[in-house]
N, C-alpha and C positions, 0 to 999 in steps of 0.2 A: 250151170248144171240144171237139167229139166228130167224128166219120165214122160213123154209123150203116151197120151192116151191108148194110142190104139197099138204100138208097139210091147209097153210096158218095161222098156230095156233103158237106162240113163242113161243120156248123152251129155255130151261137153263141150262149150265151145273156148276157145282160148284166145284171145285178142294180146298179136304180138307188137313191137315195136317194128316201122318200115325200115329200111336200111339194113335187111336179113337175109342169105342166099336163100330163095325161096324152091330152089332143087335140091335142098337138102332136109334131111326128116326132121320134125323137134323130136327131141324126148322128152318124155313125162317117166318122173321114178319117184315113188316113197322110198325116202331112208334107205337101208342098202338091197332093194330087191329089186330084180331084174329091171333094167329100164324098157319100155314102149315105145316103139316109132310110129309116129304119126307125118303124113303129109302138109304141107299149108296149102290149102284149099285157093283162098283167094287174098287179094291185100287192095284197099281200098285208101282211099286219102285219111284213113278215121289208122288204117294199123292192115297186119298180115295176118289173117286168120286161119285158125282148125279147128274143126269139128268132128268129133268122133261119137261113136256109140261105146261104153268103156267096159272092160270085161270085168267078170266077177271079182277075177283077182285083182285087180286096178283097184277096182271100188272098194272090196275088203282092206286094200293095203292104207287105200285112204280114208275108211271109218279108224282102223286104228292106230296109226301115223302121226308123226308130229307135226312133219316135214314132207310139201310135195316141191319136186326138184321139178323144173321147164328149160329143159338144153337147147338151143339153137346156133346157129355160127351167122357174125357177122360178113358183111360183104370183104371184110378183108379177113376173112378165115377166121377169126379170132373165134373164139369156142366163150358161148358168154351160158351163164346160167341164172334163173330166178327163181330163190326160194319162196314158197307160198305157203304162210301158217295154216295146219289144218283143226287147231284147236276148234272146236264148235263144229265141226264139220257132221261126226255122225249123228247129231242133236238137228242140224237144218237138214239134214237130206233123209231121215226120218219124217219130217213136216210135206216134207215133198211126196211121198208116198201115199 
């Protein structure tokens, strides 16, 4: 997670595991509010990556949030998800501003 300068808007990037249909969107979801589809942009020998710029609501869901959910499907369809503790989260991205 950054705030680039001259934008002012926070972006995210997300570093996935290889071995992921990479035609298919991740989700990003706190807790139970609407999930977000995002693209995977590119995948390198290091992992699959996404970057986005993330909306208010995203960003609110995850100041207050316990839990941020990252859905993707493996190459044999299997539907995998990784939870991400968001404790500390509104406290470091306040630093960041």
């Amino acid at each position: 997670m950054r705030v680039p300068a001259e934008t002012k808007k926070p972006v995210m990037m997300i570093q996935l595991p290889l071995g992921i249909l990479v035609n298919m969107p991740v989700g990003i979801q706190v807790e139970g509010n609407p999930a977000e589809k995002f693209a995977i942009q590119t995948c390198t020998q290091n992992g699959c990556f996404v970057g986005t710029t993330i909306s208010d609501r995203l960003l609110g869901a995850m100041r207050s949030g316990k839990e941020l959910q990252v859905s993707f499907q493996a190459t044999d369809k299997q539907n995998l998800t990784i939870a991400v503790p968001l404790s500390g989260f509104a406290v470091a991205y306040d630093k960041l501003k």
